[in-house]
mmCIF file of the N, C-alpha and C atoms, coordinates in Angstrom:
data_MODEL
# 
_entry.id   MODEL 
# 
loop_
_atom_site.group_PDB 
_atom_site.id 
_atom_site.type_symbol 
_atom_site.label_atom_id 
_atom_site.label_alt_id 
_atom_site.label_comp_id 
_atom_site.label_asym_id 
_atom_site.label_entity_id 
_atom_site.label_seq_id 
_atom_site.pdbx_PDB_ins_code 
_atom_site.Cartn_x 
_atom_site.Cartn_y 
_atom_site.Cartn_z 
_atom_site.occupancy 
_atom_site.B_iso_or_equiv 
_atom_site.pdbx_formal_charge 
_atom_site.auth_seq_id 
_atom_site.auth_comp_id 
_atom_site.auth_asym_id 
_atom_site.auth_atom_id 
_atom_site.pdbx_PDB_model_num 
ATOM 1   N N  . UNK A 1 1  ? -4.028 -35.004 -23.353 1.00 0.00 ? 1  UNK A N  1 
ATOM 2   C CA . UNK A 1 1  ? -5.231 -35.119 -22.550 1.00 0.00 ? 1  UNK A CA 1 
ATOM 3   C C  . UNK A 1 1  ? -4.864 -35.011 -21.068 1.00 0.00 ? 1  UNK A C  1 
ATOM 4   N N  . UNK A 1 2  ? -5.460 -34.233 -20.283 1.00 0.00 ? 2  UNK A N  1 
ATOM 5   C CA . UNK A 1 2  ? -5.085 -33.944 -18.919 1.00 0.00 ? 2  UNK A CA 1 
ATOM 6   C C  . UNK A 1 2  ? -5.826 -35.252 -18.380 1.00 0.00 ? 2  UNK A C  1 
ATOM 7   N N  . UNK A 1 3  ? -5.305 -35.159 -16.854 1.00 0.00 ? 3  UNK A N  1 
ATOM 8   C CA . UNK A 1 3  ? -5.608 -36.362 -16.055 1.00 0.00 ? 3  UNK A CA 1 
ATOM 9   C C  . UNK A 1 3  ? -6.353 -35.868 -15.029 1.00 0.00 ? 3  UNK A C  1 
ATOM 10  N N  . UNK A 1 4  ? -7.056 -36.985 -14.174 1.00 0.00 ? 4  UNK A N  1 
ATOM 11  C CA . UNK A 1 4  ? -7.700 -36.511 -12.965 1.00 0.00 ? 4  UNK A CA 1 
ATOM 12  C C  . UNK A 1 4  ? -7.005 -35.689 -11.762 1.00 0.00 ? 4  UNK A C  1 
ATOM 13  N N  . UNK A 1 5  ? -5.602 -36.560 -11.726 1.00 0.00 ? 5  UNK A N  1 
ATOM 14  C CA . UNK A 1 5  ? -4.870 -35.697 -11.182 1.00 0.00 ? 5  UNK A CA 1 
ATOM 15  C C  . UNK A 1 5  ? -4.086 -34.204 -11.639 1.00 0.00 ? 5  UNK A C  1 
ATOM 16  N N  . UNK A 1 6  ? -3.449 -33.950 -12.712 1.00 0.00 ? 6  UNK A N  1 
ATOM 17  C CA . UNK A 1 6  ? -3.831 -33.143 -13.777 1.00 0.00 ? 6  UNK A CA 1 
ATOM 18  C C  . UNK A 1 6  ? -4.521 -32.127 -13.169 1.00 0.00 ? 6  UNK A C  1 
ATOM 19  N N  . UNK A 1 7  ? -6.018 -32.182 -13.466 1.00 0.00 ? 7  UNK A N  1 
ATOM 20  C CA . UNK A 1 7  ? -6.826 -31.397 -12.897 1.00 0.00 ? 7  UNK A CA 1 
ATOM 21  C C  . UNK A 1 7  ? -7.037 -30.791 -11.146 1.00 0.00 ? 7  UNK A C  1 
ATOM 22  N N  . UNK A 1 8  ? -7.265 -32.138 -10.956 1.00 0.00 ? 8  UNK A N  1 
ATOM 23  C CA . UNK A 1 8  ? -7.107 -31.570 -9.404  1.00 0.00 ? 8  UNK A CA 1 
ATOM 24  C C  . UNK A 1 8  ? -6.006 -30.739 -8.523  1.00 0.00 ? 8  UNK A C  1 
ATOM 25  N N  . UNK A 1 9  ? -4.746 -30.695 -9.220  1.00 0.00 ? 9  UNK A N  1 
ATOM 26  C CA . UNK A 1 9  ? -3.655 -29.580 -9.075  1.00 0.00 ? 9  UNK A CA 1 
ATOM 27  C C  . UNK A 1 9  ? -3.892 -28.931 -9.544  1.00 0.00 ? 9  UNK A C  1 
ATOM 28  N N  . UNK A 1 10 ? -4.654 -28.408 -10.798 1.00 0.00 ? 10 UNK A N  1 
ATOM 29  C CA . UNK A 1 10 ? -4.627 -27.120 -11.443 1.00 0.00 ? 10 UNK A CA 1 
ATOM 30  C C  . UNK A 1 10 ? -5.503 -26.552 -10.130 1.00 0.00 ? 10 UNK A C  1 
ATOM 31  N N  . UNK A 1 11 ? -6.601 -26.764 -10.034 1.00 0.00 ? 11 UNK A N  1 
ATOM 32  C CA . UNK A 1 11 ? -7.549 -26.859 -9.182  1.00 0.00 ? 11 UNK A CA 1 
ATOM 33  C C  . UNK A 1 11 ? -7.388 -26.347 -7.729  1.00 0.00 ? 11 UNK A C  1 
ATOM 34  N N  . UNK A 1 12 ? -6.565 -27.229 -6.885  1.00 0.00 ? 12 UNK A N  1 
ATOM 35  C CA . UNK A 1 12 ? -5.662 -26.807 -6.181  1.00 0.00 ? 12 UNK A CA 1 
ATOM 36  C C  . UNK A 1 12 ? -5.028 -25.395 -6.135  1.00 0.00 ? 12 UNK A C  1 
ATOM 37  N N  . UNK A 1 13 ? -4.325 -25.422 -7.705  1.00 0.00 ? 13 UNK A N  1 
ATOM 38  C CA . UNK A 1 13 ? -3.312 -24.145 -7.448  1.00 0.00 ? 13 UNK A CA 1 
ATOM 39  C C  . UNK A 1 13 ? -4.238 -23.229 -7.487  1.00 0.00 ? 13 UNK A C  1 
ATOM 40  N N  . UNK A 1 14 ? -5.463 -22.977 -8.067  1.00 0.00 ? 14 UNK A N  1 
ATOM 41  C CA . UNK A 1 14 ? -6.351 -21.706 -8.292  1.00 0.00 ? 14 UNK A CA 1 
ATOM 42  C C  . UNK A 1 14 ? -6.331 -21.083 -7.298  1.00 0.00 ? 14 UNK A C  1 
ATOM 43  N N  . UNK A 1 15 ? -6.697 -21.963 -6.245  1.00 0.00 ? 15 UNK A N  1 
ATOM 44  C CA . UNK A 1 15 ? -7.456 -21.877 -5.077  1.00 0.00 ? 15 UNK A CA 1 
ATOM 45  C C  . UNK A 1 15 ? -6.723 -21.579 -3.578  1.00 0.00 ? 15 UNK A C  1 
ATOM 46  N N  . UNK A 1 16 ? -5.050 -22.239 -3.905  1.00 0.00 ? 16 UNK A N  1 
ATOM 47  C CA . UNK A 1 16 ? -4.422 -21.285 -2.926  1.00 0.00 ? 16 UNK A CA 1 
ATOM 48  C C  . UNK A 1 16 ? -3.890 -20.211 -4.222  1.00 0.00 ? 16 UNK A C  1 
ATOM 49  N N  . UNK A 1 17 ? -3.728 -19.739 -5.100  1.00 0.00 ? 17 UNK A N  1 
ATOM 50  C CA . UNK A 1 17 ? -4.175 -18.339 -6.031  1.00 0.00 ? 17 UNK A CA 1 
ATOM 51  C C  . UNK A 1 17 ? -4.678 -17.523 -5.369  1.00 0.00 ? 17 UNK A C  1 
ATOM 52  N N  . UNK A 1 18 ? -5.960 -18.090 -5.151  1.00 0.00 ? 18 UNK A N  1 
ATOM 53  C CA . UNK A 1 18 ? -7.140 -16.914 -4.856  1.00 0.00 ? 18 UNK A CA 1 
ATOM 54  C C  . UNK A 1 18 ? -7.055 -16.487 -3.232  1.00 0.00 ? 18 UNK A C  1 
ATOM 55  N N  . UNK A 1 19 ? -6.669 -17.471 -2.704  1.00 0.00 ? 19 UNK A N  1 
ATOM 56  C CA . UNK A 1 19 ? -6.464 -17.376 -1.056  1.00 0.00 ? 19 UNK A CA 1 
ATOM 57  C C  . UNK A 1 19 ? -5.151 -16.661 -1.241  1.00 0.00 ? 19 UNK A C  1 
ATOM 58  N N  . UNK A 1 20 ? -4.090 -17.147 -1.415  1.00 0.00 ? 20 UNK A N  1 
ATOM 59  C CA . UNK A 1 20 ? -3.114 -15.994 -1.463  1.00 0.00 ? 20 UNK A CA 1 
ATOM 60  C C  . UNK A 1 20 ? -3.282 -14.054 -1.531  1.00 0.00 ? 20 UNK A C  1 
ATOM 61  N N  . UNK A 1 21 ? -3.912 -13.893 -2.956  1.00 0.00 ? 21 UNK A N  1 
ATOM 62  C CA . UNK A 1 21 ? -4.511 -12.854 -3.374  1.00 0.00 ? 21 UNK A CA 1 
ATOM 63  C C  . UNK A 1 21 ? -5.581 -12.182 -1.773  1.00 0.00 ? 21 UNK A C  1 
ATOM 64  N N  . UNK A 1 22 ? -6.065 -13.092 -1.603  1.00 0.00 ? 22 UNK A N  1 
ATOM 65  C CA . UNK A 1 22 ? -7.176 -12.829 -0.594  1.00 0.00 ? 22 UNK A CA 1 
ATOM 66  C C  . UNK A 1 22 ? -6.367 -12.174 0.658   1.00 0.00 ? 22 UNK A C  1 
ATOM 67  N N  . UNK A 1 23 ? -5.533 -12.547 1.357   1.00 0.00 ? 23 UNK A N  1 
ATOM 68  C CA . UNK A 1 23 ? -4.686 -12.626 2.110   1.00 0.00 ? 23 UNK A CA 1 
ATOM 69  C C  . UNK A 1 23 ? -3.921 -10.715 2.116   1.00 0.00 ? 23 UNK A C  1 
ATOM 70  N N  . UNK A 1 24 ? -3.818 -10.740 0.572   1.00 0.00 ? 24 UNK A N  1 
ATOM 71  C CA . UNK A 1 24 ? -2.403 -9.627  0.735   1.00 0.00 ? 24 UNK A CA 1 
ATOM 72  C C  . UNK A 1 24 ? -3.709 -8.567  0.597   1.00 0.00 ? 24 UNK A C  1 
ATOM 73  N N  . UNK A 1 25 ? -4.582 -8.760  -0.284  1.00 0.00 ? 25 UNK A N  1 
ATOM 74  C CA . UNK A 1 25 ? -5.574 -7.765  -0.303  1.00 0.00 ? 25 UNK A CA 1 
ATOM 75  C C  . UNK A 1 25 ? -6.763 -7.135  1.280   1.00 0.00 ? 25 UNK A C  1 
ATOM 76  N N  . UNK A 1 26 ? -6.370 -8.405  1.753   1.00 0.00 ? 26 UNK A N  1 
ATOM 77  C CA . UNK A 1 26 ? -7.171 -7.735  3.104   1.00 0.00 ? 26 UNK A CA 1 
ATOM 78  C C  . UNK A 1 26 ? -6.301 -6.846  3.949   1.00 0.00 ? 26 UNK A C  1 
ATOM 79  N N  . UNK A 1 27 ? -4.722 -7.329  3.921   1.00 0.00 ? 27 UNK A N  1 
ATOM 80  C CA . UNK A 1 27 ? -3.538 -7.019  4.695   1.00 0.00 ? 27 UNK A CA 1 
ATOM 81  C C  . UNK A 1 27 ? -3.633 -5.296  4.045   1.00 0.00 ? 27 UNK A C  1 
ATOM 82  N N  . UNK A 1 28 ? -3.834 -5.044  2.582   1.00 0.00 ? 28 UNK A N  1 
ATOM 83  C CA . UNK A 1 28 ? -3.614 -3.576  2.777   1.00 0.00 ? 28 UNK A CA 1 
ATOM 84  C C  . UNK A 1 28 ? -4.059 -2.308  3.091   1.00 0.00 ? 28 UNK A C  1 
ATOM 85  N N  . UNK A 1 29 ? -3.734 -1.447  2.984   1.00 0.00 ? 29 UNK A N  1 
ATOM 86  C CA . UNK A 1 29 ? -4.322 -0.026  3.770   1.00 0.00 ? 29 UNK A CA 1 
ATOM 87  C C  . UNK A 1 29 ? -5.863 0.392   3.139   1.00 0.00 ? 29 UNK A C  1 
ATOM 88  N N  . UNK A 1 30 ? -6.671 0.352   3.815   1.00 0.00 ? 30 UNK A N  1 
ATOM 89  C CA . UNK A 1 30 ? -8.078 0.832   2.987   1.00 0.00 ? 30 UNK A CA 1 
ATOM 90  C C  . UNK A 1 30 ? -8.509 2.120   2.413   1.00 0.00 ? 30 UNK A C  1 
ATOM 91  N N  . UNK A 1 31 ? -9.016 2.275   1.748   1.00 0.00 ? 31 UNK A N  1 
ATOM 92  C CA . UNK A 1 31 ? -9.066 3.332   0.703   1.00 0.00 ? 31 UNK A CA 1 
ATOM 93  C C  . UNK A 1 31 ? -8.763 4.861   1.948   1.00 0.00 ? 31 UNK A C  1 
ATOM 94  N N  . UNK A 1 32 ? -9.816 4.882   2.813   1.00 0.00 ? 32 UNK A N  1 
ATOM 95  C CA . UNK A 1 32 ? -9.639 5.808   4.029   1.00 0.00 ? 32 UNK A CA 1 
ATOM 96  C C  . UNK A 1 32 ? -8.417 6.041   5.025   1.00 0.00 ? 32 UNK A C  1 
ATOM 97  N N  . UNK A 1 33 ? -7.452 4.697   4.968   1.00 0.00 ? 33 UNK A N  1 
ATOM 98  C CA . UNK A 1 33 ? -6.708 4.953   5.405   1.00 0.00 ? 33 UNK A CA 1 
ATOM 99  C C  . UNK A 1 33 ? -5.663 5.384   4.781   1.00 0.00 ? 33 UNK A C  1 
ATOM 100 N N  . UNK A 1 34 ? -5.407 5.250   3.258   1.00 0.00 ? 34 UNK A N  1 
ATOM 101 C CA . UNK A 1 34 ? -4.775 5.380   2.091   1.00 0.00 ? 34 UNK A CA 1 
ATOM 102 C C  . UNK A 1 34 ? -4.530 7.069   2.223   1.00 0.00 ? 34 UNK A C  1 
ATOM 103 N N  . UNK A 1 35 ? -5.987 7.560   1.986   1.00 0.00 ? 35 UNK A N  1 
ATOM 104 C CA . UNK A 1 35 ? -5.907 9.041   2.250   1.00 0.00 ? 35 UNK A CA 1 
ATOM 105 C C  . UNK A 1 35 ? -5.979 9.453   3.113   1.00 0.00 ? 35 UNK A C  1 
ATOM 106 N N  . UNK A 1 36 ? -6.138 9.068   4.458   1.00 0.00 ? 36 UNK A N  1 
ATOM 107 C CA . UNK A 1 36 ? -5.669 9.919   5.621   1.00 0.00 ? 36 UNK A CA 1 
ATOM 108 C C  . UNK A 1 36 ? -3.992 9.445   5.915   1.00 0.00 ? 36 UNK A C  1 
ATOM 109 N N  . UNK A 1 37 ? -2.975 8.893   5.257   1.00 0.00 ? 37 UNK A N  1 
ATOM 110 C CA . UNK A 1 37 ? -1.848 8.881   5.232   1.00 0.00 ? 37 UNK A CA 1 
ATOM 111 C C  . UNK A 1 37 ? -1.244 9.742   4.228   1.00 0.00 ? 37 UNK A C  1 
ATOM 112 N N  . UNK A 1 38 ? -1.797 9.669   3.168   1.00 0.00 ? 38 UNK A N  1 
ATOM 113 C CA . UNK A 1 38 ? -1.410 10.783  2.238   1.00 0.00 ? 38 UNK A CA 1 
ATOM 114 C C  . UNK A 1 38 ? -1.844 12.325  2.404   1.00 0.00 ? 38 UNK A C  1 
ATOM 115 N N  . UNK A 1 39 ? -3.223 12.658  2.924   1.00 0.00 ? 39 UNK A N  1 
ATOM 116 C CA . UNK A 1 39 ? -3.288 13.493  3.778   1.00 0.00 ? 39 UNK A CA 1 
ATOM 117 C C  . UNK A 1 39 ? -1.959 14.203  4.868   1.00 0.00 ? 39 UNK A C  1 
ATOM 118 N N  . UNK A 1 40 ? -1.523 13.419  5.684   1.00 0.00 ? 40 UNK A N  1 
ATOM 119 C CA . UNK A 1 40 ? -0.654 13.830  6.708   1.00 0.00 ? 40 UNK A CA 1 
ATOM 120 C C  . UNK A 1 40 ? 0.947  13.829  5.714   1.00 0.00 ? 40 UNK A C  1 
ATOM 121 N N  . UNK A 1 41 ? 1.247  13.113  4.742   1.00 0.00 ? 41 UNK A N  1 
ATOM 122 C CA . UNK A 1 41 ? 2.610  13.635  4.100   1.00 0.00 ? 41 UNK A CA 1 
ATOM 123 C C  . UNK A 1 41 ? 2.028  14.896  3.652   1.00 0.00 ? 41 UNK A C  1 
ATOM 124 N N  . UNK A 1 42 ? 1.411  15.478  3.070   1.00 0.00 ? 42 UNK A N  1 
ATOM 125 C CA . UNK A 1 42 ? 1.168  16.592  2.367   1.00 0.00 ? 42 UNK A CA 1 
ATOM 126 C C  . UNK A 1 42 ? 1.010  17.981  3.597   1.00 0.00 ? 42 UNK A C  1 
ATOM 127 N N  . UNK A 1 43 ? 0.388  17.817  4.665   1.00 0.00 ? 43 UNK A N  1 
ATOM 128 C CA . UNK A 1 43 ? 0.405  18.341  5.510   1.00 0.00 ? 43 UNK A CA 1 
ATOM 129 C C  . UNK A 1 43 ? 1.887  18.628  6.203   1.00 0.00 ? 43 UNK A C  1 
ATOM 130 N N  . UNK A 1 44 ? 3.010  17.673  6.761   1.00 0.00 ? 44 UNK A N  1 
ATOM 131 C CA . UNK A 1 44 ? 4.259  18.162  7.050   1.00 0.00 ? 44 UNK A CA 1 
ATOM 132 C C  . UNK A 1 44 ? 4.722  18.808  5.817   1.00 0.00 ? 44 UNK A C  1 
ATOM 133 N N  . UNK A 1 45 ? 4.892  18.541  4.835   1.00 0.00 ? 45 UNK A N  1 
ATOM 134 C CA . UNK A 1 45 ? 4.742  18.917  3.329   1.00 0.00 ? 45 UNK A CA 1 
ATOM 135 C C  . UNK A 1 45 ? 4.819  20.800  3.156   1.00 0.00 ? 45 UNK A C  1 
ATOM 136 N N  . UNK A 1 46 ? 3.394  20.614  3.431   1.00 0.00 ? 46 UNK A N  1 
ATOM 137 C CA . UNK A 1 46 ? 3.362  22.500  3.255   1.00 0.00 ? 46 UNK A CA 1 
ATOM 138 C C  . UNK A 1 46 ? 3.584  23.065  4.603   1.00 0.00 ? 46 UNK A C  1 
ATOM 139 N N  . UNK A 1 47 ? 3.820  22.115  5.807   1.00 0.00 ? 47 UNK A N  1 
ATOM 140 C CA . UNK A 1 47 ? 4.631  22.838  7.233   1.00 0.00 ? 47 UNK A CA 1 
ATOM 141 C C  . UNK A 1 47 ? 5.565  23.198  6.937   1.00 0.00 ? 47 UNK A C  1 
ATOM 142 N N  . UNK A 1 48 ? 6.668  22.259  6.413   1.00 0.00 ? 48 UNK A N  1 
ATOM 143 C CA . UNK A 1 48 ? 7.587  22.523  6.177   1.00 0.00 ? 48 UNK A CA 1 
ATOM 144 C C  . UNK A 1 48 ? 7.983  23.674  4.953   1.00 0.00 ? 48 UNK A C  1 
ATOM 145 N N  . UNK A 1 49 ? 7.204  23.610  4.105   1.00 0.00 ? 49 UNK A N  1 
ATOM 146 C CA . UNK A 1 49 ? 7.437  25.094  2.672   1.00 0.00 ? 49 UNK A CA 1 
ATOM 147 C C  . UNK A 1 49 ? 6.458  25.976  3.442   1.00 0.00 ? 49 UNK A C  1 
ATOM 148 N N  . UNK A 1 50 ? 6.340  26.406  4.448   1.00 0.00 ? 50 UNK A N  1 
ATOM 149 C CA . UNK A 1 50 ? 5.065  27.473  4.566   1.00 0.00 ? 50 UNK A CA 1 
ATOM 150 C C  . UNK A 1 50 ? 6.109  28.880  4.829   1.00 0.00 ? 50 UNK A C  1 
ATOM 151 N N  . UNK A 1 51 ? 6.057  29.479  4.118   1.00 0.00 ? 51 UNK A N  1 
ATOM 152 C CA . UNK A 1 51 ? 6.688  30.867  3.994   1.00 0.00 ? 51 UNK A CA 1 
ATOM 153 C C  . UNK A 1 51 ? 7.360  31.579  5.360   1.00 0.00 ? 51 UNK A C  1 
ATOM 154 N N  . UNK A 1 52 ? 6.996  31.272  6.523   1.00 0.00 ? 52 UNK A N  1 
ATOM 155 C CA . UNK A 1 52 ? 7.183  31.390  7.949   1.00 0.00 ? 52 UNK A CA 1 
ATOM 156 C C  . UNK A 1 52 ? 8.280  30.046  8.789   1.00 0.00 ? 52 UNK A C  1 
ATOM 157 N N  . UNK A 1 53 ? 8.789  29.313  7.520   1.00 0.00 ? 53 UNK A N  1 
ATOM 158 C CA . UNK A 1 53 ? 9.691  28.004  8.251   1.00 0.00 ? 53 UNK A CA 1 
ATOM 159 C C  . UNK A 1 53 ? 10.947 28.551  7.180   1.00 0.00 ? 53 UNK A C  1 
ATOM 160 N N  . UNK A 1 54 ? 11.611 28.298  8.695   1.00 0.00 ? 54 UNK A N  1 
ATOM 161 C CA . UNK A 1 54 ? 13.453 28.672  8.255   1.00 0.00 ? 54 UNK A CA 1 
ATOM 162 C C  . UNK A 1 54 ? 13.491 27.448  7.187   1.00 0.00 ? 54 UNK A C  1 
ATOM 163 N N  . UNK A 1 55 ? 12.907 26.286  6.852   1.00 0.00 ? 55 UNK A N  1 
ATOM 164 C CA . UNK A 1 55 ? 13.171 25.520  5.690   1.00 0.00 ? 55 UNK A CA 1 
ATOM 165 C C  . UNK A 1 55 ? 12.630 26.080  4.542   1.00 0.00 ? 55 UNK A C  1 
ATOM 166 N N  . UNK A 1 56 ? 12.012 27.014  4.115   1.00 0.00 ? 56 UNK A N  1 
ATOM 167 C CA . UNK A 1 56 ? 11.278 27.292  3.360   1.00 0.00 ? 56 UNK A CA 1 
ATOM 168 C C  . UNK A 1 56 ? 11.992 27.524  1.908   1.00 0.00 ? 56 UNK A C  1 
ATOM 169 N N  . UNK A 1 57 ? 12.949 28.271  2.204   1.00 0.00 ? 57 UNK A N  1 
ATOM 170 C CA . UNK A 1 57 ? 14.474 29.018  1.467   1.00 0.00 ? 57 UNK A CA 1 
ATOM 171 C C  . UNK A 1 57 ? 14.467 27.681  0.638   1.00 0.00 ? 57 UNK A C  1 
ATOM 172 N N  . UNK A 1 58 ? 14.369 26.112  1.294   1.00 0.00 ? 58 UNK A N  1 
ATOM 173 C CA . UNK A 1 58 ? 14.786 25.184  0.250   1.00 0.00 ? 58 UNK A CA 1 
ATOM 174 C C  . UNK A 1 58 ? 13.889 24.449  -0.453  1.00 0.00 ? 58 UNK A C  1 
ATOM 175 N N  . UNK A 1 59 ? 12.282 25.371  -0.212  1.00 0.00 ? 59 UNK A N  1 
ATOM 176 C CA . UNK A 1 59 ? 11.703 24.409  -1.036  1.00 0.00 ? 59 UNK A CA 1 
ATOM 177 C C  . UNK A 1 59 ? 11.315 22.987  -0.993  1.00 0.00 ? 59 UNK A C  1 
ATOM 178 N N  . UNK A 1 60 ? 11.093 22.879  0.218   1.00 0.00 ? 60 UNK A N  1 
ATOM 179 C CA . UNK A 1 60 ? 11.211 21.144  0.539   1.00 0.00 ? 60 UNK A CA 1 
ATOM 180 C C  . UNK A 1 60 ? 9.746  20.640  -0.229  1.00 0.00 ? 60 UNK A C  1 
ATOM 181 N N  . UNK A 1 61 ? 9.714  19.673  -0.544  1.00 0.00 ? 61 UNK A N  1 
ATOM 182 C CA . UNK A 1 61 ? 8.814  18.728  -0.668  1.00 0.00 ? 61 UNK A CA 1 
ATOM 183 C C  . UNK A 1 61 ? 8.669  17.220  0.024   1.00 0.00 ? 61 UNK A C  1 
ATOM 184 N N  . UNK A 1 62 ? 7.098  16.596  0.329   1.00 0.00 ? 62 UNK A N  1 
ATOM 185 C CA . UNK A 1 62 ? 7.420  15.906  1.360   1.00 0.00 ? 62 UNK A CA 1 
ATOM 186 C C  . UNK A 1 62 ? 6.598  14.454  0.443   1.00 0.00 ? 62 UNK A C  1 
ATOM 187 N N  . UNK A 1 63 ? 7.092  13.581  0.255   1.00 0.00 ? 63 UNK A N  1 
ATOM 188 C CA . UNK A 1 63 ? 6.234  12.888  -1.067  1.00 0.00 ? 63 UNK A CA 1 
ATOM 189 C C  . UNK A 1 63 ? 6.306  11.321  -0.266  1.00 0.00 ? 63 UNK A C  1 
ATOM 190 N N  . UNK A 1 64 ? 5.146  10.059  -0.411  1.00 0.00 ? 64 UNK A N  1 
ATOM 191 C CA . UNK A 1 64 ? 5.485  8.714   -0.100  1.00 0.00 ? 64 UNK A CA 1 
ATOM 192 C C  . UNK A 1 64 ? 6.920  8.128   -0.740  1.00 0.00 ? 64 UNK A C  1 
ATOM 193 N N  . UNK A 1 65 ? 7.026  7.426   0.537   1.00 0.00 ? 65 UNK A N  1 
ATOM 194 C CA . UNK A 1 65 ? 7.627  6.676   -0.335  1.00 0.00 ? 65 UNK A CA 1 
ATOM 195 C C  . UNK A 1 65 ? 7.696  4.871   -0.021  1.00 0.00 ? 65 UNK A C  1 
ATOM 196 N N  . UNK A 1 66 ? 8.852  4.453   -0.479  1.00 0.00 ? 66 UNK A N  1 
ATOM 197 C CA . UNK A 1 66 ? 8.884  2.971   -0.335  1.00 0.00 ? 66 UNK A CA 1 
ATOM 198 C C  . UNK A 1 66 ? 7.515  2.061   -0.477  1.00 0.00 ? 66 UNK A C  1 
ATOM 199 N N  . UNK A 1 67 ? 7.001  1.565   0.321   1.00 0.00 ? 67 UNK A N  1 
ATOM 200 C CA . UNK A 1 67 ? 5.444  0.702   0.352   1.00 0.00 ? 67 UNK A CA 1 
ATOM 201 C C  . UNK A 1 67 ? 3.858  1.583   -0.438  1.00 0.00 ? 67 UNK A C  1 
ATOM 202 N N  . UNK A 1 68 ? 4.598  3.249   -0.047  1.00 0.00 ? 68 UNK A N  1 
ATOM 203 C CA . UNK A 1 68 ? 3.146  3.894   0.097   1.00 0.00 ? 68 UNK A CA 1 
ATOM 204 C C  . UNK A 1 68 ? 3.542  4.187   -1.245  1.00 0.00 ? 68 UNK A C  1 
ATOM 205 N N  . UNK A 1 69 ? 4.816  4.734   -2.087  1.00 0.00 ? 69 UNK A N  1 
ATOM 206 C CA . UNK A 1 69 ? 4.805  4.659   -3.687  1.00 0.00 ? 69 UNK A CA 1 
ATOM 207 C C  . UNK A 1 69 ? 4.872  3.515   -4.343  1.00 0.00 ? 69 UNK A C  1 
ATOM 208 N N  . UNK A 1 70 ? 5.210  2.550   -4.272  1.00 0.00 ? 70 UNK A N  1 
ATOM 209 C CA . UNK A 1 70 ? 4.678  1.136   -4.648  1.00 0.00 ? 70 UNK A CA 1 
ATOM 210 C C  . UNK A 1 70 ? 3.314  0.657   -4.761  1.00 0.00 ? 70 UNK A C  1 
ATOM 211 N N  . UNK A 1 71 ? 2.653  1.058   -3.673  1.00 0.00 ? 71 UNK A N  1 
ATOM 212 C CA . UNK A 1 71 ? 0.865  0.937   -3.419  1.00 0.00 ? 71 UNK A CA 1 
ATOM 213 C C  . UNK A 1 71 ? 1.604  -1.116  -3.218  1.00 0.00 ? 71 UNK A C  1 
ATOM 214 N N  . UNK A 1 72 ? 2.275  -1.219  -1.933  1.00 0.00 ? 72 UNK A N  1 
ATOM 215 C CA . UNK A 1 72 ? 2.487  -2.372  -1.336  1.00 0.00 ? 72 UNK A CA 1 
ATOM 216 C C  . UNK A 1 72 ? 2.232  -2.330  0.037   1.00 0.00 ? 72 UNK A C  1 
ATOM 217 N N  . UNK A 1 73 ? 1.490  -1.062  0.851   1.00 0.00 ? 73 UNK A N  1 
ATOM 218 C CA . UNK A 1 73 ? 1.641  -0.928  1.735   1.00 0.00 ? 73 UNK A CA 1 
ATOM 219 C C  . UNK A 1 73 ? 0.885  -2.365  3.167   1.00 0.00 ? 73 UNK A C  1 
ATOM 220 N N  . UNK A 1 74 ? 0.869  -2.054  3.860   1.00 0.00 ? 74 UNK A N  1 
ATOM 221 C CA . UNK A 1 74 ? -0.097 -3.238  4.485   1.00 0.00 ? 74 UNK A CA 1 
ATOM 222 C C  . UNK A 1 74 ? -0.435 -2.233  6.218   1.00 0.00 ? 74 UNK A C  1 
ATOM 223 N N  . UNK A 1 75 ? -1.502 -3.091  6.519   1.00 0.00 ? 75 UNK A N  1 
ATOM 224 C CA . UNK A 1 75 ? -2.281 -2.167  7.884   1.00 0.00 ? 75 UNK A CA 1 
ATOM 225 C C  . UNK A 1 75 ? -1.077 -2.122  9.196   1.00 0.00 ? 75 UNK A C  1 
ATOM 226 N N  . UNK A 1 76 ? -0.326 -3.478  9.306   1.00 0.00 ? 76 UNK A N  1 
ATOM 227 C CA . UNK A 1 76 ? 0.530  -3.594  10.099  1.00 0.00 ? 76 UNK A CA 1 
ATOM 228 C C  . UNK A 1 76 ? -0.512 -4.452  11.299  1.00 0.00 ? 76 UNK A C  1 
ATOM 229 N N  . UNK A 1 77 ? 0.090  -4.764  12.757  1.00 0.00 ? 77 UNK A N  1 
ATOM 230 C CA . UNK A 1 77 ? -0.653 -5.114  13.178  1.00 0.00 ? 77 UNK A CA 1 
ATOM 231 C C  . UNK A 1 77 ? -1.468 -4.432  14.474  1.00 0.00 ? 77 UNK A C  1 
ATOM 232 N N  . UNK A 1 78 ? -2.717 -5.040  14.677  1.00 0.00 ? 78 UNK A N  1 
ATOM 233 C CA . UNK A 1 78 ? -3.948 -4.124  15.679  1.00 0.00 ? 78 UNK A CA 1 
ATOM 234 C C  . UNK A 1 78 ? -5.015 -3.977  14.505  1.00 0.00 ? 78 UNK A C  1 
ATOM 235 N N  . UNK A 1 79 ? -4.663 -4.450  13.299  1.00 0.00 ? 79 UNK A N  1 
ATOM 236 C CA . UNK A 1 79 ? -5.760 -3.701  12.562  1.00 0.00 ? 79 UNK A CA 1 
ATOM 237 C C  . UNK A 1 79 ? -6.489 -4.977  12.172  1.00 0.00 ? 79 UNK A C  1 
# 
């Protein structure tokens, strides 16, 4: 049988849970900014393979990575 106290920690923990959650979810990049960052890799992307760049010969590809392939990214700050 749980206790009053018992409860009131579960209670507790939900609730910095949900504030936590709250926290990292506001911190990350918004859907618009999501794709205007992925936008601009894809753009150096085909600068760089565009048939007219001395890189071209290798085929480069220009892809996220670290935070932005994770989908951990965050706004940073000013935002």
């Amino acid at each position: 049988m749980a206790t009053a106290a018992t409860l009131s920690l579960d209670s507790r923990q939900r609730q910095m849970d949900w504030l936590l959650e709250q926290i990292c979810l506001a911190g990350q990049l918004t859907t618009p900014m999501y794709e205007d960052a992925k936008a601009k890799y894809e753009a150096v992307g085909d600068f760089l393979a565009a048939p007219d760049s001395e890189l071209a010969l290798f085929q480069p590809e220009v892809s996220p990575q670290g935070s932005m392939s994770l989908g951990t990214t965050n706004r940073g700050a000013g935002w």
